[in-house]
FITI-386029 format. One line per field, with one value per residue: chain; residue in one letter; residue number from 1; x, y, z of N, C-alpha, C in turn. Coordinates in steps of 0.1 Angstrom, whole numbers, m for minus. Each point is the difference from the previous one (the first is absolute). Example, Ala and Ser with C-alpha at 12.3 -4.5 7.8 and 13.67 -1.06 7.14 Angstrom:
<pts>
mol <- c(A/A)
type <- c(A/S)
seq <- c(1/2)
nxx <- c(132/m4)
nyy <- c(m57/11)
nzz <- c(78/m7)
caxx <- c(m9/9)
cayy <- c(12/11)
cazz <- c(0/0)
cxx <- c(9/m8)
cyy <- c(12/11)
czz <- c(0/8)
</pts>
This chain:
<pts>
mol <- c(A/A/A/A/A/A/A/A/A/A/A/A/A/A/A/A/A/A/A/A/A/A/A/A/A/A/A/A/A/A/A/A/A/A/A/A/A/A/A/A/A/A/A/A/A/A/A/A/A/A/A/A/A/A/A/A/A/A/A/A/A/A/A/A/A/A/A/A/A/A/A/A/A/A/A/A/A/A/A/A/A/A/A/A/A/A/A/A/A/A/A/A/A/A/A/A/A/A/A/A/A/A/A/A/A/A/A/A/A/A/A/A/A/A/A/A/A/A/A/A/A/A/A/A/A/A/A/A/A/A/A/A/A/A/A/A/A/A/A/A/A/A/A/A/A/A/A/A/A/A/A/A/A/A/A/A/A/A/A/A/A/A/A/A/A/A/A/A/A/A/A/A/A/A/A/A/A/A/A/A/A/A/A/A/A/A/A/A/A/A/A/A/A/A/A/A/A/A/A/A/A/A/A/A/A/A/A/A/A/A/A/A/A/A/A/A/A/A/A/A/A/A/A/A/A/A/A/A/A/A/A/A/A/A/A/A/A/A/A/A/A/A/A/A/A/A/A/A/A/A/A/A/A)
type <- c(X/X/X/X/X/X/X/X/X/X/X/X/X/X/X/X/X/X/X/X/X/X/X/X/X/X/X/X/X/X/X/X/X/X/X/X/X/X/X/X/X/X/X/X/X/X/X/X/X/X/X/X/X/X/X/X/X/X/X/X/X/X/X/X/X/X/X/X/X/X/X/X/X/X/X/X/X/X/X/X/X/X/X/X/X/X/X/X/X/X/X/X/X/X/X/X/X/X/X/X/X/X/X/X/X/X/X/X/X/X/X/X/X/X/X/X/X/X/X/X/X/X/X/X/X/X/X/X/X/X/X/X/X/X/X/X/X/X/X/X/X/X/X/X/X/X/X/X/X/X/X/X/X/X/X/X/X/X/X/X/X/X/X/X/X/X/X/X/X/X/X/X/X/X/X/X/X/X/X/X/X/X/X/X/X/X/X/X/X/X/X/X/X/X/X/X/X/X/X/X/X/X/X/X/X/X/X/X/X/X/X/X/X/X/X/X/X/X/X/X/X/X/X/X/X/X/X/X/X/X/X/X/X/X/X/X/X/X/X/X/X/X/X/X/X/X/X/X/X/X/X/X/X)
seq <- c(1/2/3/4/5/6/7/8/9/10/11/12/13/14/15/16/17/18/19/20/21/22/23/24/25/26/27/28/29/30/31/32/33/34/35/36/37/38/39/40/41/42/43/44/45/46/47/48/49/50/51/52/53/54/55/56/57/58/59/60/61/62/63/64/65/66/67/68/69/70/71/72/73/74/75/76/77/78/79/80/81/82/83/84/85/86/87/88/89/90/91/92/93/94/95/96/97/98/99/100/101/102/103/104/105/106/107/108/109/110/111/112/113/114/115/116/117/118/119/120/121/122/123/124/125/126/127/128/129/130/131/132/133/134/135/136/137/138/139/140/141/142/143/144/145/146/147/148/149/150/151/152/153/154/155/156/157/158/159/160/161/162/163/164/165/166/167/168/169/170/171/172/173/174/175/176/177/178/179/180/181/182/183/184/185/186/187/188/189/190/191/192/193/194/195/196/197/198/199/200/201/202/203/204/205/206/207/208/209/210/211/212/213/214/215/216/217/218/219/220/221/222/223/224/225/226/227/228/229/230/231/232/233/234/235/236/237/238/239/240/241/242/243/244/245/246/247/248/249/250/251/252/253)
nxx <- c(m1928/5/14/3/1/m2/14/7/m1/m11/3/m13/4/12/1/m12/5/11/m5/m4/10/6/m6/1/13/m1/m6/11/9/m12/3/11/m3/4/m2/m13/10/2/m12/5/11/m1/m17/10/4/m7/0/7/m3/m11/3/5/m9/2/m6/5/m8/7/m17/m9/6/m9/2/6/m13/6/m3/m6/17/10/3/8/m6/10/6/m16/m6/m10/7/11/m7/17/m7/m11/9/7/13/2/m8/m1/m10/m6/m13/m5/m9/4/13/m3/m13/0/12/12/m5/m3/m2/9/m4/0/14/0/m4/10/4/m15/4/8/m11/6/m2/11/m6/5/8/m10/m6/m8/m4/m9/0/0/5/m3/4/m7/m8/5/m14/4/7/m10/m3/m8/m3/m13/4/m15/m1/m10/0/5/7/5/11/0/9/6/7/2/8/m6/0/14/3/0/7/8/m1/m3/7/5/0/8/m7/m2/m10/1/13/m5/m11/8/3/m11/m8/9/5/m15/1/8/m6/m11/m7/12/m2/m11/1/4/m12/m8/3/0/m16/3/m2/m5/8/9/m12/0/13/2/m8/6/13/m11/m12/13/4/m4/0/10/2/7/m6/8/m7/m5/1/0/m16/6/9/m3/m9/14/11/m10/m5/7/m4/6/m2/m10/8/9/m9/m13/4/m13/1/m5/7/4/m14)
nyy <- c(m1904/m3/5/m10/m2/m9/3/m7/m13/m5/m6/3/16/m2/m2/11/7/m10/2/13/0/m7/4/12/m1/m7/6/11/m13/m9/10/9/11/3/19/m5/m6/11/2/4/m12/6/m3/m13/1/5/m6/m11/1/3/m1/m5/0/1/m13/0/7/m11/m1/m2/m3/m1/6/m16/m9/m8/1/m10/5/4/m15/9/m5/8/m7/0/m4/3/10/2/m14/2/9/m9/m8/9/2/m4/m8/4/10/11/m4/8/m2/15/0/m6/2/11/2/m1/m7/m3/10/0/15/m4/8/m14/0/0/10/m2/m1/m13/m13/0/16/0/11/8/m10/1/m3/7/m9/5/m8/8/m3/m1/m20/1/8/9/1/9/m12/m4/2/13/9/4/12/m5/13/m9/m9/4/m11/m6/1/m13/2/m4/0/12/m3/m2/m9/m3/9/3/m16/1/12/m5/m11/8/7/4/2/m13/7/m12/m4/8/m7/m8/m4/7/m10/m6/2/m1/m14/m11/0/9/m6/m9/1/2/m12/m5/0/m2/m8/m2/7/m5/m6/m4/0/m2/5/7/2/1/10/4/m4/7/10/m4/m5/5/8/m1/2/m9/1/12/8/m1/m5/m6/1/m1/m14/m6/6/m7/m9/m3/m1/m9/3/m7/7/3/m15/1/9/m12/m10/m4/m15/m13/m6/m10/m7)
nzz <- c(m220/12/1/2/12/0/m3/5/m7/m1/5/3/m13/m1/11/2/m10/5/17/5/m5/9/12/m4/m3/11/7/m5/3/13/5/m2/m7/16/0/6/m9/m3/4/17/3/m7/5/m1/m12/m2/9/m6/m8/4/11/m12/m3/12/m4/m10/m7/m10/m6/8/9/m3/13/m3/5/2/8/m16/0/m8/m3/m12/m7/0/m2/m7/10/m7/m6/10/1/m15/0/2/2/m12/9/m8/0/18/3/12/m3/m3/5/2/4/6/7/1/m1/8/10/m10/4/m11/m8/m14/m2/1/m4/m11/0/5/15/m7/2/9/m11/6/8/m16/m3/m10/11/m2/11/4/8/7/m1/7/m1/m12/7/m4/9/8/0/1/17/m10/5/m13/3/0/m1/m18/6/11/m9/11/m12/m4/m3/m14/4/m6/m8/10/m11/6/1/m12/m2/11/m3/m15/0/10/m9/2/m15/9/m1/7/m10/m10/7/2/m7/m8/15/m4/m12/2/2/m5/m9/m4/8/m5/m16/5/12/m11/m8/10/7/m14/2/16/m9/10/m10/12/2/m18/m2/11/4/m9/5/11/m9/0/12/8/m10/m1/15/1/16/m9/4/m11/2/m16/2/5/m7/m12/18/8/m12/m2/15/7/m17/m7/m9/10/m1/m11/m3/1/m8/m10/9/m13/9/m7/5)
caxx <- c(7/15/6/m8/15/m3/11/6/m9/m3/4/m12/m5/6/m5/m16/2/1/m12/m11/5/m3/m17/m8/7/m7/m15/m8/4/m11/m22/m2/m2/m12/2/m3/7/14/2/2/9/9/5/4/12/m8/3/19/2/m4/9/8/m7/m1/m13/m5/m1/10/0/m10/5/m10/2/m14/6/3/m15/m5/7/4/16/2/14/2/m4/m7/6/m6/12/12/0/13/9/m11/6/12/m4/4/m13/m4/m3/m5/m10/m13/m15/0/13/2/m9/m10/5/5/m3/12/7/11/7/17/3/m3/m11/5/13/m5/6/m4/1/9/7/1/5/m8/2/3/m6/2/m15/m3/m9/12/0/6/10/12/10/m8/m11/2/7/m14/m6/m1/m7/m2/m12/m6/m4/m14/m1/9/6/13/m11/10/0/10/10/5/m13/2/m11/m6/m7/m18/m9/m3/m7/m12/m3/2/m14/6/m10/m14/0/3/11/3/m7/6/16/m3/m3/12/6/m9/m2/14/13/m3/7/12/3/m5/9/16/2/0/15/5/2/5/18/8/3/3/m8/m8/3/m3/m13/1/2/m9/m7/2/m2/m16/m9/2/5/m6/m16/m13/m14/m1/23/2/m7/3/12/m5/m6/11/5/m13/m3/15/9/15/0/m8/3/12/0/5/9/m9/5/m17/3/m9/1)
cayy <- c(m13/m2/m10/m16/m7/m16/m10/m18/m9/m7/m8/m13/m5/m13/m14/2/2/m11/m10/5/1/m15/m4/7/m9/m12/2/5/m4/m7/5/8/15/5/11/m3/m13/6/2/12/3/7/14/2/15/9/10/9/11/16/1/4/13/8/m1/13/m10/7/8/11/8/m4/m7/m12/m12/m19/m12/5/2/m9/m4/4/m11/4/m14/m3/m13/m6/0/m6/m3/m6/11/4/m3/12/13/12/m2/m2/11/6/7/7/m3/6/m3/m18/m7/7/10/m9/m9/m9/7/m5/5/0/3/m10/m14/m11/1/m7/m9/m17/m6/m2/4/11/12/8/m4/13/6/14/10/15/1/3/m10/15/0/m2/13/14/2/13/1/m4/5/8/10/16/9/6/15/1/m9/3/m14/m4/m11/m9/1/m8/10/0/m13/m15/m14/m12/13/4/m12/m2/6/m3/m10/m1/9/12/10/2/10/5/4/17/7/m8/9/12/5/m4/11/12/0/0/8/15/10/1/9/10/8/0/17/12/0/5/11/9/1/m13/m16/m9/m3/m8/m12/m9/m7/m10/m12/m7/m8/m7/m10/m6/m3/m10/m10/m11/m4/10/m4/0/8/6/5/10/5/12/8/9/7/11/13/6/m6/m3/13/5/m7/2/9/m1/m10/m7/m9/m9/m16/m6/m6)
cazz <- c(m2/2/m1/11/7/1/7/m2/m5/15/5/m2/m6/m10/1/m8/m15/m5/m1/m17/m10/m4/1/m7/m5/m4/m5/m18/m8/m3/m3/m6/5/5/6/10/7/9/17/4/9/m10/5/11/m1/m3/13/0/m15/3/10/m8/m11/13/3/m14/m11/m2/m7/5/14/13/11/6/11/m7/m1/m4/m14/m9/m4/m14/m8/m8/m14/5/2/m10/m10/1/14/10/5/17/16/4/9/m6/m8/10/2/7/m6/2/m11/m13/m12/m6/m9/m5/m12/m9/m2/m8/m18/3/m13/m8/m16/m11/7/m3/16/12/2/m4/13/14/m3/10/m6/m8/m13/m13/5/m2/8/m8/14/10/15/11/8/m2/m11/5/m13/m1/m16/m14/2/14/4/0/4/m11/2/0/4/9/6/m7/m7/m4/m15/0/0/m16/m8/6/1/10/9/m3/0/12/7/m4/3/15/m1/6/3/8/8/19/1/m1/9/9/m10/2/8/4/m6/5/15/7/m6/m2/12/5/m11/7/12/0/m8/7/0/m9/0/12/m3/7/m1/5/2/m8/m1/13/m9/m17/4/9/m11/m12/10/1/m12/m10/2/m10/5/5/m8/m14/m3/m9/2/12/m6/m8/1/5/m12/m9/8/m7/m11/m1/2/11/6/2/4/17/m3/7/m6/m5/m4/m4/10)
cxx <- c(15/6/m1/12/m9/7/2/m14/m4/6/m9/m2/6/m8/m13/5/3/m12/m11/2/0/m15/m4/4/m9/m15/m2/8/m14/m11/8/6/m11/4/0/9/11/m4/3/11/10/m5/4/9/m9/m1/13/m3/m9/8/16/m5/m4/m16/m10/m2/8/4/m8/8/m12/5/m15/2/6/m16/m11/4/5/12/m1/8/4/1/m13/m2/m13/8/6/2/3/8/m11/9/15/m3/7/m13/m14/m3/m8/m12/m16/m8/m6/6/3/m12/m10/7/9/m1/8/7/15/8/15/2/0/m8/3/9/m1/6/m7/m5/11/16/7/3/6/2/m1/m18/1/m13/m3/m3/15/5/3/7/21/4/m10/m10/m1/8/m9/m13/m1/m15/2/m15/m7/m9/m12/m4/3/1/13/m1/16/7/15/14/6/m11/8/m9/m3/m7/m13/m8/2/m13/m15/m3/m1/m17/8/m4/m13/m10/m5/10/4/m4/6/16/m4/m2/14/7/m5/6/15/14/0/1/12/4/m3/8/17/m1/1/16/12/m2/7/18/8/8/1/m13/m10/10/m6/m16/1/2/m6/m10/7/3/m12/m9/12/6/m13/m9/m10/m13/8/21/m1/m7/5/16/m9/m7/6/2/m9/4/18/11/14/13/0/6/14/3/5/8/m9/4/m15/6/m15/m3/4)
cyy <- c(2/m18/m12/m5/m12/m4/m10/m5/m2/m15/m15/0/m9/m14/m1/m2/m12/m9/0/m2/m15/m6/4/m5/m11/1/7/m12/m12/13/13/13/1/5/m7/m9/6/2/11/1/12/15/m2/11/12/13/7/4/6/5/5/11/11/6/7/m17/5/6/20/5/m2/m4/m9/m9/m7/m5/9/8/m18/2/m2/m6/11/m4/m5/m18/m6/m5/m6/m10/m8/14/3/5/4/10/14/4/8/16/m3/13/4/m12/3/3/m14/m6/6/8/m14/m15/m15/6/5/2/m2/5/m8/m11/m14/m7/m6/m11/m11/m1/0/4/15/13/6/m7/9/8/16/11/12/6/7/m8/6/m4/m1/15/14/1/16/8/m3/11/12/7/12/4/3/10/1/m11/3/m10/m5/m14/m10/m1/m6/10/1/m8/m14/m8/m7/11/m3/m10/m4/11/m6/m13/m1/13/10/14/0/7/m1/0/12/6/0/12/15/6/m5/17/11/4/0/13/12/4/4/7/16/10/m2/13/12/0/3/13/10/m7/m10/m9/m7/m4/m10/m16/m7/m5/m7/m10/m10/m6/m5/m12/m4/m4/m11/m16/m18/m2/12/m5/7/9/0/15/15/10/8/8/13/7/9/12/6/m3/3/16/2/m3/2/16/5/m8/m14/m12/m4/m13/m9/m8/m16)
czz <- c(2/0/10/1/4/12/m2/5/20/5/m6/m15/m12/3/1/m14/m3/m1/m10/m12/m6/m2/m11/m20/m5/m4/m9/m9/m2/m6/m9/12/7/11/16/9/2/15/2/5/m5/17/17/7/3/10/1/m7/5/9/m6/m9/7/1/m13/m11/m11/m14/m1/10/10/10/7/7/m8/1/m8/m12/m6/0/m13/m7/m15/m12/6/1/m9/m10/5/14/12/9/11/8/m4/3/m15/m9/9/m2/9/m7/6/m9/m9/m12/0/m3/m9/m11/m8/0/m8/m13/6/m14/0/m6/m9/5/m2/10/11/3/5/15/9/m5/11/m12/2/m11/m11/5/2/10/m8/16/9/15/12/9/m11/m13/10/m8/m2/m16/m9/1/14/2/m1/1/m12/6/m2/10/13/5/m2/m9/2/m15/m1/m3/m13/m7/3/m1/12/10/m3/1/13/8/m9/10/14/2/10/3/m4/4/15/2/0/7/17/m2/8/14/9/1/7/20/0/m9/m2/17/4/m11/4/6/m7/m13/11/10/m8/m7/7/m5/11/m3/10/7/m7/m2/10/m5/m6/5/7/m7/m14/11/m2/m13/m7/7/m5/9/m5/m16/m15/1/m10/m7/10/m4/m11/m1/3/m9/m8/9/0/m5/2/5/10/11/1/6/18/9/12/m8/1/m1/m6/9/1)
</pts>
């Protein structure tokens, strides 16, 4: 899970969000609440924002089509369903981290706190959930190696709540996830760990840097498959130390 550039809002969608908003307005004010009468126009956007998410869902890293994933209402729009149609509300998601894990749950540090009908946020609202277009989720959460298991697992960095309840409720570690994580790790990153120990055994630097630099390109830039997953695979195989040693720079991605 990395960080989500969105970008400026689309063009079409203010004047959808008004319309909806009113329609929709009016019909829970005769019949009530009912999930179904929001409609879909919300995934007109839907294609830009994958196309913005550089095609990864944006909490898993899965690289998927648009057709057949989901447009994520981070405030789930059961809960909250004046915020269908903002784009700051708008994720780009798998099927399986939006309907199957989290679905409409949507933890607080206070529950009282929840924000009123057609109230904008955050008001005294407090998520427990990490949003990954508006902070680094790499600061809540990372990836370690567990040894009896030979899996890399998800876990929340230090003792980070919203870490640890974002990975329960998104099901993070899953297991075709770890399984997915593991053969990732297996295929894309030990071969180049491989061949950059054995270059540093023959003492090269200007050589190992150059390496270094080529698969810290390639694995972390924001289209490649699982980047956060791949930064902390780096740093396990070569820790901090190890790193200054050879004077190997690990940007975050």
């Amino acid at each position: 899970m990395i960080r989500v550039d969105r970008g400026s809002e689309p063009d079409s969608l203010p004047a959808i969000r008004q319309t909806e908003r009113d329609r929709v307005r009016l019909l829970f004010a005769a019949t009530g609440f009912d999930r179904d009468q929001l409609g879909k126009r919300y995934t007109e956007v839907k294609s830009e924002l994958w196309r913005r998410q550089c095609f990864k869902c944006c909490y898993c890293e899965k690289v998927c089509e648009d057709v057949g994933n989901d447009l994520e209402h981070f405030r789930p729009a059961s809960l909250y369903w004046w915020l269908s149609w903002t784009w700051s509300n708008l994720l780009f998601a798998c099927p399986n981290c939006n309907r199957w894990e989290k679905n409409d749950e949507f933890p607080l540090a206070n529950a009282a706190a929840r924000l009123a009908p057609e109230d904008e946020p955050p008001q005294r609202e407090e998520p427990l959930l990490v949003d990954p277009a508006a902070e680094d989720p790499m600061d809540s959460i990372q990836f370690v190696f567990d040894a009896s298991s030979e899996r890399w697992l998800p876990r929340p960095r230090g003792a980070n709540v919203r870490g640890a309840e974002t990975i329960r409720v998104l099901g993070l570690d899953r297991q075709a996830l770890l399984e997915n994580f593991k053969r990732h790790v297996d295929r894309y990153v030990v071969p180049d760990v491989e061949h950059l120990r054995r270059m540093m055994a023959e003492g090269n630097e200007v050589e190992v840097r150059a390496y270094w630099a080529n698969v810290v390109r390639r694995g972390l830039q924001r289209t490649s498959y699982f980047t956060a997953l791949t930064h902390d695979a780096l740093d396990h195989f070569f820790p901090a130390d190890l790193r200054h040693r050879w004077s190997l720079a690990l940007p975050r991605p």
